[in-house]
Each structure stands twice: as C-alpha cells, then as structure tokens.
C-alpha positions as a Markdown table, in Angstrom:
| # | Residue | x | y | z |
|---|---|---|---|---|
| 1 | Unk | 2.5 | 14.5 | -25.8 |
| 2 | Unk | 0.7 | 11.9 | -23.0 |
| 3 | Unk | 3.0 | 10.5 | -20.6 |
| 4 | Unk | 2.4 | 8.1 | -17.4 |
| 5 | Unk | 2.7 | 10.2 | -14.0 |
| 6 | Unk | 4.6 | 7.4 | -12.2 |
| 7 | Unk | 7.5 | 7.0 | -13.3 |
| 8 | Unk | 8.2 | 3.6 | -13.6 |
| 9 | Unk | 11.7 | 3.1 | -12.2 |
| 10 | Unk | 11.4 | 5.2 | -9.1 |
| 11 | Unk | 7.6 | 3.1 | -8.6 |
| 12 | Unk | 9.6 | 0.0 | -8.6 |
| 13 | Unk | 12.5 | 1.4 | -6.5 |
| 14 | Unk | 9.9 | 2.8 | -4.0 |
| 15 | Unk | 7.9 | -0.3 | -3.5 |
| 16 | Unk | 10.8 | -3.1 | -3.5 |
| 17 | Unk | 13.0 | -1.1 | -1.3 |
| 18 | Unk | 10.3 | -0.7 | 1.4 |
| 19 | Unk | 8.8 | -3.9 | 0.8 |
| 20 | Unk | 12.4 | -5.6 | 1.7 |
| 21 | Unk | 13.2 | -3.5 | 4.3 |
| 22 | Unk | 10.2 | -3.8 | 6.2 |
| 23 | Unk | 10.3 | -7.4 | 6.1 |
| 24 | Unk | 13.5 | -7.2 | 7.4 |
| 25 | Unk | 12.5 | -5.2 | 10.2 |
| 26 | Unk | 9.9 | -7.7 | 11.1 |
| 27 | Unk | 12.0 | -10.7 | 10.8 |
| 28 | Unk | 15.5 | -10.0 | 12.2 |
| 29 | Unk | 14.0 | -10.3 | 16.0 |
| 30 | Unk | 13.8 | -14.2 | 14.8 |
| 31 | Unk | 17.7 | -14.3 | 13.2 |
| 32 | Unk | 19.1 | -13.0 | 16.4 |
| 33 | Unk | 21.1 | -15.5 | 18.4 |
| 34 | Unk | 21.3 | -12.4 | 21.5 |
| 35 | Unk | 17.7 | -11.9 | 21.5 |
| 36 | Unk | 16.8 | -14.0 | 24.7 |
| 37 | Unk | 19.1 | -11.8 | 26.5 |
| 38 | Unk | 17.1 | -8.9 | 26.0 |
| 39 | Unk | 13.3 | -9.7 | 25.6 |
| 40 | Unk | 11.9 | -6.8 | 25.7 |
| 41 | Unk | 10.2 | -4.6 | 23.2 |
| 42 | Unk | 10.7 | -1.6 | 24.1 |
| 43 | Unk | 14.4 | -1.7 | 24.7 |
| 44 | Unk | 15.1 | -3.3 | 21.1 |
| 45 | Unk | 12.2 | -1.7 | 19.3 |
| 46 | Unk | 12.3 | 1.5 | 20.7 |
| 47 | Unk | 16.6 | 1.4 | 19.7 |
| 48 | Unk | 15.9 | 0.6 | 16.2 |
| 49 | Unk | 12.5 | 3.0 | 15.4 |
| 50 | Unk | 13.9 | 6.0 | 14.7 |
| 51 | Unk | 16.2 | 4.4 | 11.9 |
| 52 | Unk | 13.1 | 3.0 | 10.8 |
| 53 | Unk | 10.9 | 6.3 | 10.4 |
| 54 | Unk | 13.4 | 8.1 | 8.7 |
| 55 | Unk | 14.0 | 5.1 | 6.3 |
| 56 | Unk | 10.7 | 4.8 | 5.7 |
| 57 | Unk | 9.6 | 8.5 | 5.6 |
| 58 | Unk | 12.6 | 9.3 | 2.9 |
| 59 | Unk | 10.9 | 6.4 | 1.0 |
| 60 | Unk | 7.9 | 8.3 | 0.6 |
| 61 | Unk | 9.0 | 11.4 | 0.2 |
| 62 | Unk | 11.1 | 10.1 | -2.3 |
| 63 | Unk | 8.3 | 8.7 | -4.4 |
| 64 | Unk | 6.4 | 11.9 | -3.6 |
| 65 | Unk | 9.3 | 14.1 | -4.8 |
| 66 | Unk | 9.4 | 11.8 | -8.4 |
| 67 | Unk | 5.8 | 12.2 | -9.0 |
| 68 | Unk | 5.5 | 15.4 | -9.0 |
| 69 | Unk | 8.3 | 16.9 | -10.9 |
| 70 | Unk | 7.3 | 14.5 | -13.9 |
| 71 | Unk | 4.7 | 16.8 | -15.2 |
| 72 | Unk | 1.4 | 19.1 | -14.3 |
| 73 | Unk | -0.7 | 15.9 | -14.4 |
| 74 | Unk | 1.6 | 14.3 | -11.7 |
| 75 | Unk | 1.3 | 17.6 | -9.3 |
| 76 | Unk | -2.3 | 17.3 | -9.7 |
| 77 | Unk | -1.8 | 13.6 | -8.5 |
| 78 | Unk | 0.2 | 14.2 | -5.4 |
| 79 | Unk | -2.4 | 16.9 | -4.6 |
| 80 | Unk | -5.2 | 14.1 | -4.8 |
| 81 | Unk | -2.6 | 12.3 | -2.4 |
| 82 | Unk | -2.4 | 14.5 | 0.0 |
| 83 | Unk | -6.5 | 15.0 | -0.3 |
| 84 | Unk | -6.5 | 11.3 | 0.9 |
| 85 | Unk | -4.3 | 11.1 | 3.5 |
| 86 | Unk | -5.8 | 14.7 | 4.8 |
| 87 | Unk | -9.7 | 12.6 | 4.7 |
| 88 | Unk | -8.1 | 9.5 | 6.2 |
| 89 | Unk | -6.5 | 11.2 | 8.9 |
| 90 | Unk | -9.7 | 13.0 | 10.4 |
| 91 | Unk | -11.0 | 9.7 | 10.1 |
| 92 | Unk | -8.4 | 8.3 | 12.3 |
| 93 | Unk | -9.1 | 10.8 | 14.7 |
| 94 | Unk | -12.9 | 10.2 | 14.6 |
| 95 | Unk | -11.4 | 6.6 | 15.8 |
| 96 | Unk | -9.5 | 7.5 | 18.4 |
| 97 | Unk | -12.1 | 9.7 | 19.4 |
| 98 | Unk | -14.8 | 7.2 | 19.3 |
| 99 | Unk | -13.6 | 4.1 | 19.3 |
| 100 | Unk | -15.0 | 1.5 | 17.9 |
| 101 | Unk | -15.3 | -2.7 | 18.3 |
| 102 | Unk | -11.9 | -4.3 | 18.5 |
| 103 | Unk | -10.2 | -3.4 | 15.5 |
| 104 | Unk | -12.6 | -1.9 | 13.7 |
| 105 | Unk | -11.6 | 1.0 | 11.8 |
| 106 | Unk | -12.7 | 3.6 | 8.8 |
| 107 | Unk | -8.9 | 4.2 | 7.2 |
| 108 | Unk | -8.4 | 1.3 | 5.4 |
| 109 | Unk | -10.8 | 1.1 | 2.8 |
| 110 | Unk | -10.2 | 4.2 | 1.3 |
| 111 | Unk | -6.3 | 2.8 | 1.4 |
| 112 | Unk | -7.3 | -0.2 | -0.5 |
| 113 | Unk | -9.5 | 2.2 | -3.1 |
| 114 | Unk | -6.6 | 4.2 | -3.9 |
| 115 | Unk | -4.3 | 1.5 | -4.4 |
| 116 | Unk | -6.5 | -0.2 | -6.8 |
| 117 | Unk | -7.1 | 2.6 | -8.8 |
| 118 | Unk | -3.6 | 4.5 | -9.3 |
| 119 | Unk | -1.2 | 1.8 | -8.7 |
| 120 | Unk | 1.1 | -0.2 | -6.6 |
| 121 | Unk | 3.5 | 3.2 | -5.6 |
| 122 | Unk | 0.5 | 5.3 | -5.2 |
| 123 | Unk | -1.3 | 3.0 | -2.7 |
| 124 | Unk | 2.0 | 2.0 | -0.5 |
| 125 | Unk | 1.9 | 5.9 | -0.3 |
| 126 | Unk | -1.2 | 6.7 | 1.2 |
| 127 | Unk | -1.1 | 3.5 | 3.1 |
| 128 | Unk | 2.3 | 5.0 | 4.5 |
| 129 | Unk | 1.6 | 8.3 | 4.8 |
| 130 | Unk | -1.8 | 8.2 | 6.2 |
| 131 | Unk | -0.3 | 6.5 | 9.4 |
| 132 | Unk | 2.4 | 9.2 | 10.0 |
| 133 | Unk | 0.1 | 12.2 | 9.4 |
| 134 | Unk | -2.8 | 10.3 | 11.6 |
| 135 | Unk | -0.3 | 9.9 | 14.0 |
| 136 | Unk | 0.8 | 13.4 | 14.4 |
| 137 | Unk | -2.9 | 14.4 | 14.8 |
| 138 | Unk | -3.8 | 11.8 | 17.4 |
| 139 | Unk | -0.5 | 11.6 | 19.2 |
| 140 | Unk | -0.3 | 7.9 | 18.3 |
| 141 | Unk | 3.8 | 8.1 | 17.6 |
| 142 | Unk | 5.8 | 5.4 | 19.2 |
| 143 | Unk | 8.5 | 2.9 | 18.5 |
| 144 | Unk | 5.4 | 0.8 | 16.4 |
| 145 | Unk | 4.9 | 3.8 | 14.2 |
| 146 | Unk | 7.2 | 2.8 | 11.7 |
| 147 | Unk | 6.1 | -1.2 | 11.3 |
| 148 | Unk | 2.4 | 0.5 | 11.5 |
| 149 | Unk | 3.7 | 2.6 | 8.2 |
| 150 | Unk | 4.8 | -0.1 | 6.7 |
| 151 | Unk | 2.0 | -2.6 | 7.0 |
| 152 | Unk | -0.8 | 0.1 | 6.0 |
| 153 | Unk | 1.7 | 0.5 | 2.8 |
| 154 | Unk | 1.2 | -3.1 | 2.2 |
| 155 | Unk | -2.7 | -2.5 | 2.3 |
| 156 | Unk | -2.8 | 0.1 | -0.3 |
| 157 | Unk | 0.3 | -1.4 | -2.4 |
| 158 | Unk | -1.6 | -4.9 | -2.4 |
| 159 | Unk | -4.5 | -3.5 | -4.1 |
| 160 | Unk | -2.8 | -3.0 | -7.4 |
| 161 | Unk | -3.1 | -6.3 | -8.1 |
| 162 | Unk | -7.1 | -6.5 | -8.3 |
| 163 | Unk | -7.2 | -3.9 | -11.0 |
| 164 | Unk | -5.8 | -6.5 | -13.8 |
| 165 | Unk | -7.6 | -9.4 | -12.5 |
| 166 | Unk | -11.4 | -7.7 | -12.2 |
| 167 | Unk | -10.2 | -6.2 | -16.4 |
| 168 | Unk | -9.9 | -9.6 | -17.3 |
| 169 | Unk | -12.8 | -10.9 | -15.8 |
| 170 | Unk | -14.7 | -8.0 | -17.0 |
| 171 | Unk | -15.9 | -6.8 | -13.4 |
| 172 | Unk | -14.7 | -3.0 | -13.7 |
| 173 | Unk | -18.0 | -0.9 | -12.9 |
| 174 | Unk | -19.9 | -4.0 | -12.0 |
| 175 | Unk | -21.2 | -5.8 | -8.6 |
| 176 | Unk | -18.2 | -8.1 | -9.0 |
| 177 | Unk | -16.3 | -5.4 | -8.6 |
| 178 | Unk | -17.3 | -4.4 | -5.2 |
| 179 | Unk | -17.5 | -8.2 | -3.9 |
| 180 | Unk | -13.5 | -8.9 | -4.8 |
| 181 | Unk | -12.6 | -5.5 | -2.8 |
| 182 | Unk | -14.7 | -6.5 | 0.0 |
| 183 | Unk | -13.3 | -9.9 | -0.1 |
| 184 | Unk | -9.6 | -8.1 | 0.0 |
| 185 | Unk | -10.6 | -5.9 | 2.7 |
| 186 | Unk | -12.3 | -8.6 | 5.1 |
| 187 | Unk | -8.4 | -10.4 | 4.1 |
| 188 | Unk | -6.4 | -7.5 | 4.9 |
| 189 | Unk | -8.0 | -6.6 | 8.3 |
| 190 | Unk | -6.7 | -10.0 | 9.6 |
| 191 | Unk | -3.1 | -9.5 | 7.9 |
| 192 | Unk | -2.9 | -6.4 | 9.3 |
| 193 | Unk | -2.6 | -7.8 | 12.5 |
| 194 | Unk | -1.0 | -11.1 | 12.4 |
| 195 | Unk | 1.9 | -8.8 | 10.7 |
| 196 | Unk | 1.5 | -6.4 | 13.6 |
| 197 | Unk | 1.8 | -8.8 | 16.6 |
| 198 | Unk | 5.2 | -10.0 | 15.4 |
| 199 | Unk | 6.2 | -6.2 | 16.4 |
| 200 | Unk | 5.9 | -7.9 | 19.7 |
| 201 | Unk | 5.5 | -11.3 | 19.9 |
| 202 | Unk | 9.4 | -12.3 | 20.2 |
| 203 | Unk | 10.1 | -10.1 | 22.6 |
| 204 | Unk | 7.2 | -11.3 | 25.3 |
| 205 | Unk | 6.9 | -14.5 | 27.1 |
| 206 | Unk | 4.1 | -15.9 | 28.1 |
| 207 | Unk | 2.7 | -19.4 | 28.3 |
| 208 | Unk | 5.0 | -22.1 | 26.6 |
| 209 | Unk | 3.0 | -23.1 | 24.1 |
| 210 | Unk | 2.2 | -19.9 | 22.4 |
| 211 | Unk | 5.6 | -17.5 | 22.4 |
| 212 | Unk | 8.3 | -17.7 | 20.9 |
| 213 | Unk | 12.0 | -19.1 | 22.2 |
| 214 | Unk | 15.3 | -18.8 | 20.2 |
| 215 | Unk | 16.1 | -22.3 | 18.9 |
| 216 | Unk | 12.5 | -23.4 | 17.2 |
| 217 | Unk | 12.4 | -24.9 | 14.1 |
| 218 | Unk | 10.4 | -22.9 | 11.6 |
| 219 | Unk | 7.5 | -25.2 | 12.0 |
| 220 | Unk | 7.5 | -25.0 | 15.6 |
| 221 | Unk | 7.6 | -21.5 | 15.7 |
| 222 | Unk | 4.2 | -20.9 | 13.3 |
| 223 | Unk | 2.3 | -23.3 | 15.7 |
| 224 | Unk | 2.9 | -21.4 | 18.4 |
| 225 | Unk | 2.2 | -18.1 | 16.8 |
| 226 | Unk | -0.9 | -19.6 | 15.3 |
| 227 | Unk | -2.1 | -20.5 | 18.8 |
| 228 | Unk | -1.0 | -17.0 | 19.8 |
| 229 | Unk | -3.2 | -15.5 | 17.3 |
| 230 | Unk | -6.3 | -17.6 | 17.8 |
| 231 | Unk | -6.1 | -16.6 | 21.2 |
| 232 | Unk | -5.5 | -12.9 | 21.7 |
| 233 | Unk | -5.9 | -11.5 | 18.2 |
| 234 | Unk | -8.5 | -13.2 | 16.2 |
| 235 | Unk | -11.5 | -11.6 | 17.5 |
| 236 | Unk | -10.1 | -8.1 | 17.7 |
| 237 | Unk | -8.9 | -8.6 | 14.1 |
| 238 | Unk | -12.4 | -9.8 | 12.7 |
| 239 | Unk | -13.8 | -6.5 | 13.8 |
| 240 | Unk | -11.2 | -4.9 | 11.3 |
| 241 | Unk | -12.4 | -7.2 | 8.4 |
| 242 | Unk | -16.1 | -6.5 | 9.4 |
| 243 | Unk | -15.5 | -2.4 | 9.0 |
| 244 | Unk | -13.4 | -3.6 | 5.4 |
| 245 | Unk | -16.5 | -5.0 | 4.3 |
| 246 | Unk | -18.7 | -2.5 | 5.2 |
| 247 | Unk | -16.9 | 0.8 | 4.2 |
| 248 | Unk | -16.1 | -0.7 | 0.8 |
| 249 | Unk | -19.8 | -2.0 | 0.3 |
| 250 | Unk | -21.7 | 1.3 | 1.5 |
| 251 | Unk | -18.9 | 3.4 | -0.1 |
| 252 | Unk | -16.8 | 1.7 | -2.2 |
| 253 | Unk | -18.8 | 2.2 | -5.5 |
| 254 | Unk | -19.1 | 6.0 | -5.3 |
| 255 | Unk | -15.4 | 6.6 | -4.5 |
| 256 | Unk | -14.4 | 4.7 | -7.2 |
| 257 | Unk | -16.3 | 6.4 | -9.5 |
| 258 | Unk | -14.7 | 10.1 | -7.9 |
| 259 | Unk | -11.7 | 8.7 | -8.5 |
| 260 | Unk | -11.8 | 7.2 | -12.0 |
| 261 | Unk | -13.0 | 10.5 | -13.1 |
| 262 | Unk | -10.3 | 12.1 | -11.5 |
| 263 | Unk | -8.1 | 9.4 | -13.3 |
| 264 | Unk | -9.3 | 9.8 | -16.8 |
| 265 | Unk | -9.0 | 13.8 | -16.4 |
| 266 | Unk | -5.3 | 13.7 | -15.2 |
| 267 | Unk | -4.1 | 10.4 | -15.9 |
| 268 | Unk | -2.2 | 9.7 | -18.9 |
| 269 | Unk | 0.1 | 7.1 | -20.9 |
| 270 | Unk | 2.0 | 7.7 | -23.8 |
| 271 | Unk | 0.8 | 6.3 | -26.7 |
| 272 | Unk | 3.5 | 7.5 | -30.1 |
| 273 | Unk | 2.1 | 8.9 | -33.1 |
| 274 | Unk | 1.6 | 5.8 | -35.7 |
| 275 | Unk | 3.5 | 6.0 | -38.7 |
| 276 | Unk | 2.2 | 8.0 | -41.6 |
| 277 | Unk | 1.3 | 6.5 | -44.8 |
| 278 | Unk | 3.2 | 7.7 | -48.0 |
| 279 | Unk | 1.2 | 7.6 | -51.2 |
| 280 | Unk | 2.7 | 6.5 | -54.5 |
| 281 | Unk | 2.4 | 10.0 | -55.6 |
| 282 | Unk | 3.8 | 11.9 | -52.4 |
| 283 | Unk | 6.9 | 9.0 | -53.1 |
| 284 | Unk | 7.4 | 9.9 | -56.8 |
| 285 | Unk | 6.9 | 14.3 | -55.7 |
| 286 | Unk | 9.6 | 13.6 | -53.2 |
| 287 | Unk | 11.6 | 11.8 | -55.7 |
| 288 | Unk | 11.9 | 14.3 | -58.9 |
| 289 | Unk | 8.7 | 13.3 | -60.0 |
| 290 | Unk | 10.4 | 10.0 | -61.4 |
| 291 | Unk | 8.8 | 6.5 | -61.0 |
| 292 | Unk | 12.1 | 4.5 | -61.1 |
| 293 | Unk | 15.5 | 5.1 | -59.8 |
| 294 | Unk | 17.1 | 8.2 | -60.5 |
| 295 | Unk | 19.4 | 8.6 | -64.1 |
C-alpha cells in the first residue's frame, strides 16, 4: 500500500503554529505600550531569543520526528533533508568566507527549490533548519537567530504554492517554469529583509521621519518604515534578488530535475484499490447457483 510521507495534520500543525508565532514575535515590539522605555534591541531581543529558538527548533524537530516514523519512504525523505541543509550550510560558509555584494547570497534558492517540490512543511524545514545548522558552522548565533529561522522558513514554505499554479498553467518542465521561480526568488530576496529590519527597527531611533515612535497610526507607521527601507535596505536587498535570479536560472533546471527523480522514487500517495466488478455468473456461484431469490 502507497501512502503520503507528510502527514497531513502534523504539516498543518507545523506550518500554522510557526507561521503565528513568528509573526508574533515580529509584531509585539509594535503592541507594547512600555516599549519607549527601553529602546534597545539587544536588551528586549536578546531577553526574548532563547524562548524563541527553542520554540522554533522543537517546531522542526517536531515535524522532523513525524516524517520519519511514517514509513521507509519518509526516512529516506528526512535523509534528503538533512542532504540539503548539509549543501546549504557549506554554502553559507562559502559566504561568510567570501562575501559577496550586499545581500547576495547562494542559500536561498535551493530553499525555494525544495519548497516547491515536496511541500509547504518540507520547505519551512530546510528554510529553518539551514539557518540554525549554518549558524553553528559560521558562528553566526545571536539574539536574530531565531527571526532569521523563521523568515528563511517563510522562503521555502512560500514556494509550495507555485507547484499548483505552474500544473495548471502547464509550465512543469518548461522555460515558464524557471521564469516564475526566478520571479519568486528576485520577490523573496527583498521580503527577506523588509521582514528582517523590523527585528530592529522599533527599537532604534534615528531621524524623525523614518523610525518608529509608540502612538503612530498604522499608516503613519508604514511611511516611515517605507522611507527607512528605501534608504538603508533597498540596495543591499536587490543584491539578494539578483543572486535569486541567477542561482535559480543557471541551476534551477537541473536541481529540479535531481529532485523530481528523487520524488517519484520515494514519494508516494495513497490511491485505494477500485472496486472489483462481480459478473452475473460469479453473483449466481456465490448465490447457490440460483438466478432469483433463494426458496
């Protein structure tokens, strides 16, 4: 018998759960009435962090643990997973090691691949995991580990969507393909940040016009976030975009090929046996060997 690998409750426990909590831990700064009385980052952030990690580590290991007592086919899975994070993290450290323009960096593409092939769950995972492991090696941990986690999860978990939409247009395999993954990429390395500053951004002050004060209306406050953005983040974040677009175009069509085989070899859904047909004669053998009802 065939059976799906991710388990369908603990996919959607894994990726509402995260998804709400780390918008909660990007929004509260903005709910708290005390917050002008301590505006600094590192005393608030670096209080609430290691809540955070553990949160968001037993998250993933949770959806980790699921996966692969489900079945042989969902070992060989998490194995692939850790494969990726493994890859992503030596590219990480090719980063750090030789860093590149701005923002520019080789670990999200193969985030955004994954996601689009296995899933929603399987892509917050290596989105998530590939930041904690990549930390670890490059001695990046810090109080912005955690919202880091979190946001790379949102890469990877994102990508799910794009699966149904090329299958309906009929783009799987084709250019088309490629051009709506670039499209996400070049998308998701300026999300990445604008999600990212607000680790900092209402704990700093700074020039009226472009930091945030308890009190501002909604509106007010995206104006001066948006001017924020424009002017210390755009640049650096375009660089991201640019590296999107040109891991996924050089590379992109190969991987996905790697791992659609790896997919169709391990991957499976349950499909139940159609109903068997009963002939007039196996009815009336069953049945005394009598046409009508019995005497």
């Amino acid at each position: 018998m065939m059976r799906k690998p991710l388990n369908r409750f603990s996919g959607i426990l894994v990726v509402t759960f995260s998804t709400l909590l780390g918008l909660y831990s990007f929004i509260y700064p903005f709910l708290n009435p005390n917050l002008q009385q301590n505006p600094s980052p590192a005393g608030i952030r670096t209080s609430e962090s290691p809540l955070m990690f553990i949160l968001i580590l037993g998250i993933s290991l949770l959806g980790l643990l699921s996966e692969a007592q489900q079945s042989a086919s969902s070992a060989r899975l998490v194995a692939l997973a850790g494969v990726l994070i493994a890859a992503n993290s030596v590219l990480r450290f090719i980063e750090v090691a030789i860093p590149g323009p701005g923002g520019f960096s080789p670990i999200f593409f193969l985030i955004i691949l994954s996601g689009y092939i296995f899933g929603a769950q399987f892509g917050f995972l290596i989105g998530a995991l590939t930041l904690f492991v990549s930390a670890l090696i490059t001695g990046g941990m810090g109080p912005w580990l955690p919202s880091q986690m979190f946001t790379a999860g949102w890469v990877g978990m994102s990508a799910g969507i794009l699966a149904p939409l090329n299958k309906k247009l009929n783009w799987e395999e084709k250019k088309g393909e490629i051009i709506v993954l670039s499209l996400w990429g070049a998308l998701w390395g300026l999300l990445y940040g604008a999600i990212m500053n607000l680790w900092s951004w209402p704990f700093i002050s700074g020039p009226a016009d472009q930091y945030w004060q308890p009190g501002l209306t909604w509106q007010m406050t995206l104006k001066r976030y948006g001017v924020f953005y424009l002017a210390t983040s755009l640049i650096w974040d375009l660089s991201r975009s640019l590296g999107n677009v040109i891991f996924i175009g050089l590379f992109g069509k190969a991987i996905l090929k790697v791992l659609r085989r790896f997919k169709q070899r391990f991957v499976f859904t349950v499909e139940p046996d159609p109903p068997a047909l009963v002939s007039s004669a196996q009815f009336s053998m069953w049945n005394g060997g009598t046409h009508g009802p019995a005497a």
